[in-house]
Steps between C-alpha positions, in 0.01 A plus 500: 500500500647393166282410152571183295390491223524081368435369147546195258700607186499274167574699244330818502721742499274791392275408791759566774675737361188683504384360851865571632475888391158557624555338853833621571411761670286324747664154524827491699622149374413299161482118588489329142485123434626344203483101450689253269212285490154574310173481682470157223837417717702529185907628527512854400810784509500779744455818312450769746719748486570754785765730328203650256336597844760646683466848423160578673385841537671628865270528803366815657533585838205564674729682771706714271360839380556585115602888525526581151144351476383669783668902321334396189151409673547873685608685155223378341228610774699783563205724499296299714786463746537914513170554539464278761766623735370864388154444670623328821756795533224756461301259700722496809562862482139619518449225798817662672374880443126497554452192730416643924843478667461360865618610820679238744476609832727280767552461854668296768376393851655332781348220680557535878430194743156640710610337827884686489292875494321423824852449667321624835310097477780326347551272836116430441517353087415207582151637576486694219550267213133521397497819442821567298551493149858476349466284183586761133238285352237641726574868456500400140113442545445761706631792303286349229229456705151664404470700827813647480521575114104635539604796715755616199202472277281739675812685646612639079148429392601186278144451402508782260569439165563838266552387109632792256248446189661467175407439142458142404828279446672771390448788727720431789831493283397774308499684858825380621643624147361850544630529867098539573499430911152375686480436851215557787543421840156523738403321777157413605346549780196334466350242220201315484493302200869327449354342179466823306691734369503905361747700273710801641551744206837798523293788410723803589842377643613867605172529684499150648157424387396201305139330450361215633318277309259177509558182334330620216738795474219744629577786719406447839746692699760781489791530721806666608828363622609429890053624483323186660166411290253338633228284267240242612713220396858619599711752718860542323756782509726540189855588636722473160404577155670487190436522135344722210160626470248216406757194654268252641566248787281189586438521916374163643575372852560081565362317775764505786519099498639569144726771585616263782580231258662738204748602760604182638571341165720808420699471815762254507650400801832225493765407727830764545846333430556495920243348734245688635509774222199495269494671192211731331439629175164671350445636103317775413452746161589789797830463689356735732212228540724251570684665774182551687345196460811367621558665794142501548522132578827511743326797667206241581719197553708693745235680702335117504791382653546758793143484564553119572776514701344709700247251566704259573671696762123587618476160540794394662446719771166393557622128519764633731252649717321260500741197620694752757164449781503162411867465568512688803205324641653168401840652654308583838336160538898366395617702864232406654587101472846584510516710812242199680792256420749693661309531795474126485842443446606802706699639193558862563298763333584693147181671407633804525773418279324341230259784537708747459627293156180498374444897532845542324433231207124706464653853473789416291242330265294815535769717400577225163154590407521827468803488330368325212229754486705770451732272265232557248490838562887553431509338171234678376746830530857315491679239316665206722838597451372899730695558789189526684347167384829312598461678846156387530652082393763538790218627731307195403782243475628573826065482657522156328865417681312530817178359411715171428697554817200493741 
């Protein structure tokens, strides 16, 4: 967008020079009008003249950046500008040194299609497809899944919380400074009041005994480590302890629906580069925290997953043995008509035959089976690539050859 800036001019020279200076930094073209005529419509010479105007102060640049403005601006704040850059140099270093580093645990899991582990069924999938699962976004939601991520809570006792008390603000740098260590590690056995909570006070480290105190920092029991106490309101065992005489730590256990929830936002679960693959990751203060929760949840996930394959074997079997009566029944009543129309056609008789087929195609499918049975059983002790598991796929292939062949 341009500025014009249009006028009248009859003689005043002082007036535009002055309106010509002040505007020019703002307008981007002069329009000026000069007449030979009078407004009384009398002749009258043009006197304007644009030479007197023509050296105009130059235009900034709103774009261009004046450096030796800029170096004077800095020289004369120069102790501003040091202090400044002092502070957020101090201020980045203390972040760096005193803030609680954190622990990035990570793992990766395959995704296996649930129909191609029950290879003993996989002629019957296309009675199975109810009951299998194969999508990555579903084991996303199941490895995040409350049930699953509640027995890793009460498995490492997630619901206890153990806080090192320091001196206010201050107190927790001042211990990282001085190398001062506090840790406690307990577990409890029993607790009945999850909204309250009690102190736990290092009274002789060598000893292993420390104090344990009410909310009100009363005495109300003393204890010794790996020594279970028992109170009205709690059961706990102390297994770790760490810290100089007098160190206090703030004991308070959370509801397990909170414990459940604290966990799952911590875990993050997200699609591996390959399909199939998904990747996990878990922070913690404690690295050794973050390996256990960690596997914690795979150990659960994968015990899960056996347990349901198992059913589903369970329960292809019982469909099996279920629908083997009714085919043999519906197989008899099949001979039956057939062997009436050969009698009424006089067509000569192969029930022996076809019976003796039928006893063949039943064993051979007996013996398939049991081979898939013990299929589990083999990878549970070798890898695929075992002599003795590729012994057991020839055995099987070649049961399948003559399944196909009868």
């Amino acid at each position: 967008m341009k500025i014009y800036d249009c006028f009248m001019y009859f003689d005043e020279e002082v007036v535009v020079d002055v309106r010509l200076h002040t505007l020019n930094e703002f307008v981007d073209y002069f329009v000026i009008v000069e007449s030979s005529f009078t407004h009384k419509g009398d002749p009258r010479r043009l006197k304007f003249n644009h030479k007197k105007f023509e050296k105009l102060p130059q235009k900034k640049n709103p774009d261009e950046v004046d450096l030796k403005q800029l170096l004077i601006l800095v020289i004369d704040h120069k102790f501003l500008v040091i202090g400044v850059t002092v502070f957020f140099a101090f201020a980045g270093f203390f972040y760096s040194y005193f803030s609680t580093p954190l622990y990035n645990a990570e793992a990766l899991i395959q995704i296996e299609d649930k129909d191609s582990r029950a290879s003993g069924f996989s002629n019957f999938s296309a009675f199975f497809k109810g009951l299998s699962r194969n999508s990555t976004e579903a084991e996303k939601e199941i490895l995040k899944s409350k049930k699953l991520l509640k027995k890793t809570v009460i498995d490492l006792d997630l619901q206890t919380v153990v806080q090192p008390q320091y001196f206010p603000i201050f107190g927790k740098y001042l211990a990282k400074v001085t190398g001062e260590k506090a840790r406690a590690e307990l577990k409890f056995l029993t607790f009945e009041n999850s909204s309250s909570y009690f102190f736990l006070e290092v009274k002789d480290l060598e000893k292993g005994e420390f104090n344990i105190l009410d909310e009100n920092k009363e005495l109300i029991e003393k204890g010794k480590i790996l020594q279970r106490i028992v109170h009205k309101n709690f059961t706990l065992e102390v297994k770790e302890l760490l810290g100089t005489s007098g160190t206090l730590f703030k004991v308070s256990k959370k509801p397990l629906s909170s414990a459940v929830n604290l966990l799952r936002s911590q875990l993050t679960i997200s699609g591996g580069k390959r399909k199939g693959i998904l990747n996990l990751s878990y922070q913690s203060e404690s690295p050794q925290k973050s390996k256990k929760v960690l596997k914690s949840i795979i150990d659960h996930y994968i015990l899960q997953n056996k347990k349901e394959s198992q059913e589903r074997i369970i329960t292809g079997i019982k469909f099996l043995e279920n629908q083997i009566p009714k085919i043999e029944k519906n197989l008899i009543v099949a001979e039956e008509k057939l062997e009436g129309y050969r009698e009424k056609k006089e067509v000569i008789d192969l029930g022996f035959e076809g019976k003796h087929i039928l006893e063949s195609f039943v064993k051979i499918r007996s013996q398939i089976h049991e081979l898939s049975f013990k299929e589990f059983d083999l990878l549970k002790h070798f890898t695929k690539k075992h002599p003795a598991y590729l012994s057991f796929l020839e055995k099987k292939k070649n049961l399948l050859k003559r399944q196909r062949e009868i």
